[in-house]
C-alpha positions as CSV (number, residue, x, y, z in Angstrom):
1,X,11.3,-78.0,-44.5
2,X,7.9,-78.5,-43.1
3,X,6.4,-75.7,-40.4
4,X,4.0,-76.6,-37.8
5,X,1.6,-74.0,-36.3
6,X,0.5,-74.8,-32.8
7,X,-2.9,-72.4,-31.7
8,X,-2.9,-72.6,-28.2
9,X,-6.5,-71.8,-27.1
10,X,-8.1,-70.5,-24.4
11,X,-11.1,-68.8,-22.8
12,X,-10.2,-64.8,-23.0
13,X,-13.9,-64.0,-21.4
14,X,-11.9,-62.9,-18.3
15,X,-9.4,-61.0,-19.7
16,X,-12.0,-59.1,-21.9
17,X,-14.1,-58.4,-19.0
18,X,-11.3,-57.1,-16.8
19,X,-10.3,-54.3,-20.4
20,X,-14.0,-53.6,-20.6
21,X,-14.2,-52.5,-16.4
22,X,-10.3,-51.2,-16.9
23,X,-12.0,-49.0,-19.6
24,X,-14.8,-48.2,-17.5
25,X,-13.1,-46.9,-14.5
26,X,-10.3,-44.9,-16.5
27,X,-13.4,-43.2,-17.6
28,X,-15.2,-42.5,-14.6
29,X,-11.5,-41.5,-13.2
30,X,-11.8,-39.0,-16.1
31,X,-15.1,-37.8,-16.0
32,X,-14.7,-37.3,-11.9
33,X,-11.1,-35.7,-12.8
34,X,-12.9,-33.3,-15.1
35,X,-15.4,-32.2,-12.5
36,X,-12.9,-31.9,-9.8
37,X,-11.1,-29.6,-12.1
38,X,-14.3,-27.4,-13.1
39,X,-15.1,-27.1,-9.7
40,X,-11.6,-26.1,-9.0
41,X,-11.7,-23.8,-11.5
42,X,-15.0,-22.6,-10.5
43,X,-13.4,-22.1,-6.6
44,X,-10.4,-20.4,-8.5
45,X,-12.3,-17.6,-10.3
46,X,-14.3,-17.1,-7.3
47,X,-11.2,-16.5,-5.1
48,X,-9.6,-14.2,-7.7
49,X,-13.0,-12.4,-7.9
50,X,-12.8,-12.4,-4.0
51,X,-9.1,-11.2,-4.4
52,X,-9.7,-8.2,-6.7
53,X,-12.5,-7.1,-4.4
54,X,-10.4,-7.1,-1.7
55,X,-7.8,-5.0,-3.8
56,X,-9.9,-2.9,-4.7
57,X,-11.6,-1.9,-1.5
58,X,-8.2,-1.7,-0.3
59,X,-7.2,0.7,-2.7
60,X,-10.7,2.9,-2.6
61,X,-10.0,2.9,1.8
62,X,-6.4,3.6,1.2
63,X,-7.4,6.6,-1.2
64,X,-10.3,8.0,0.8
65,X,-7.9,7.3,4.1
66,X,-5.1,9.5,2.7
67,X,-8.0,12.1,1.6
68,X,-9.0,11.9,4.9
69,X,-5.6,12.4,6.5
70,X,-5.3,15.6,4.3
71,X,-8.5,17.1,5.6
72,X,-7.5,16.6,8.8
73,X,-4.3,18.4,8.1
74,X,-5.1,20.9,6.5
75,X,-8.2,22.0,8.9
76,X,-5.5,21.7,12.4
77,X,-2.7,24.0,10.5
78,X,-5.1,26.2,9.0
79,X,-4.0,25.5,4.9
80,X,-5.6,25.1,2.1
81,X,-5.9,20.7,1.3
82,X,-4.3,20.9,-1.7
83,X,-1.3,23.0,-0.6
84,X,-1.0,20.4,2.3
85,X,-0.9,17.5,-0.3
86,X,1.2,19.5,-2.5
87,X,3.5,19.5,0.6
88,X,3.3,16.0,1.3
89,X,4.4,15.2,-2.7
90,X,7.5,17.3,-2.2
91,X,8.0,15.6,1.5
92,X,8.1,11.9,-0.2
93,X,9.7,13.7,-2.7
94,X,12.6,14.5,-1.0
95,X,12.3,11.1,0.6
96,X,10.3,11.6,4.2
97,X,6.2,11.9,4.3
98,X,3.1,13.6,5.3
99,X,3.2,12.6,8.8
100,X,7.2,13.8,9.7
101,X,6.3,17.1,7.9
102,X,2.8,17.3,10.1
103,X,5.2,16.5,13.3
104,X,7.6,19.1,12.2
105,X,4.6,21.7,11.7
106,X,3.4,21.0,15.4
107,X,7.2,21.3,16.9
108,X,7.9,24.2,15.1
109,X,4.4,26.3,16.5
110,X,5.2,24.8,19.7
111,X,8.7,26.0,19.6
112,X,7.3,29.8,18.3
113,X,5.1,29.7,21.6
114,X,7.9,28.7,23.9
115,X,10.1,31.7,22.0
116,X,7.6,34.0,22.8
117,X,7.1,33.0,26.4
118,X,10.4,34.1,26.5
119,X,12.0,30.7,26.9
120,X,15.8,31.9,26.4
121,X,16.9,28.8,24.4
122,X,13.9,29.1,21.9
123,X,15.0,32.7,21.2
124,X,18.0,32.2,21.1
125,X,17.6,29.8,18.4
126,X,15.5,32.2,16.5
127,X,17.6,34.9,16.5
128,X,19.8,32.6,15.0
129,X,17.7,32.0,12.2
130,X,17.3,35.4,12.0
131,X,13.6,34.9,12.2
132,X,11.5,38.0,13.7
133,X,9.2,36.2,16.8
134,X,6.9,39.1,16.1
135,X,6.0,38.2,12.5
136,X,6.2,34.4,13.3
137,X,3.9,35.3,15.5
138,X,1.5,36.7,13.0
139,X,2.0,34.8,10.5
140,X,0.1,31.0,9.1
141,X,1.5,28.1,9.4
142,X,2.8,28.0,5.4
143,X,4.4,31.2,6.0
144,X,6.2,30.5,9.4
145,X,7.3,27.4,7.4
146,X,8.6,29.3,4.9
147,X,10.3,31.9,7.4
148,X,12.2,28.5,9.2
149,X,13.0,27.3,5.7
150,X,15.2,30.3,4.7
151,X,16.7,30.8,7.9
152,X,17.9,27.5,7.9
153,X,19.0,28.0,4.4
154,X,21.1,31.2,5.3
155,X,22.1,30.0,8.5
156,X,26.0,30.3,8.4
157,X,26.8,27.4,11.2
158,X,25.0,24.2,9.0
């Protein structure tokens, strides 16, 4: 058996031209690919830097925002700052906050004022409590606190 080889020939210049500029842009799609992505990165750092300063000034406000709130506190109700943030820890504690146990501080001064106006309905109630209007009347705000406290815990109708 005999074989014949047929070359077909032909000018390639154009093909080889088109590989060589195929070649050239994948790179410069690369290159430009690999800048985008440093300069996105460079964006991205900066934002997270942005982002933690942010947090951070956040946290430092929050912080010197809550000391703040404490000061305040504890000067209007006339107690020592850390017993007032020793009450707020037992008030989330116990699942409410600072600012329902401020509240309750103010209503229950204002109610001790209206009992001893004479108010029948605030003494009343404190005689319920068993709670002497005299010595309420005398007494700080942590200790009138205290005084509602156990009259409310031995108060027979709960």
């Amino acid at each position: 058996m005999s074989r014949v080889d047929v070359i077909l020939g032909g000018k390639n210049a154009g093909f080889k031209k088109m590989l060589t500029e195929s070649r050239r842009d994948a790179k410069k799609f690369g290159g430009g690919m690999m800048k985008a992505l440093n300069l996105s990165n460079a964006f991205s750092f900066a934002n997270l830097g942005a982002m933690l300063l942010g947090n951070v000034k956040s946290l430092v406000s929050g912080i010197f925002g809550k000391f703040d709130r404490i000061s305040k506190i504890n000067l209007r109700v006339d107690m020592d700052a850390d017993q007032v943030r020793k009450y707020g820890v037992a008030a989330k504690l116990a699942g409410s906050d600072l600012e329902k146990l401020n509240d309750s501080w103010s209503d229950m001064v204002k109610n001790g004022v209206q009992a001893e106006e004479g108010v029948e309905s605030y003494v009343a109630a404190f005689k319920k409590l068993n709670v002497d209007l005299e010595k309420f009347s005398r007494s700080t705000t942590e200790e009138k606190f205290l005084m509602m406290a156990d009259g409310m815990a031995n108060a027979t109708d709960k």
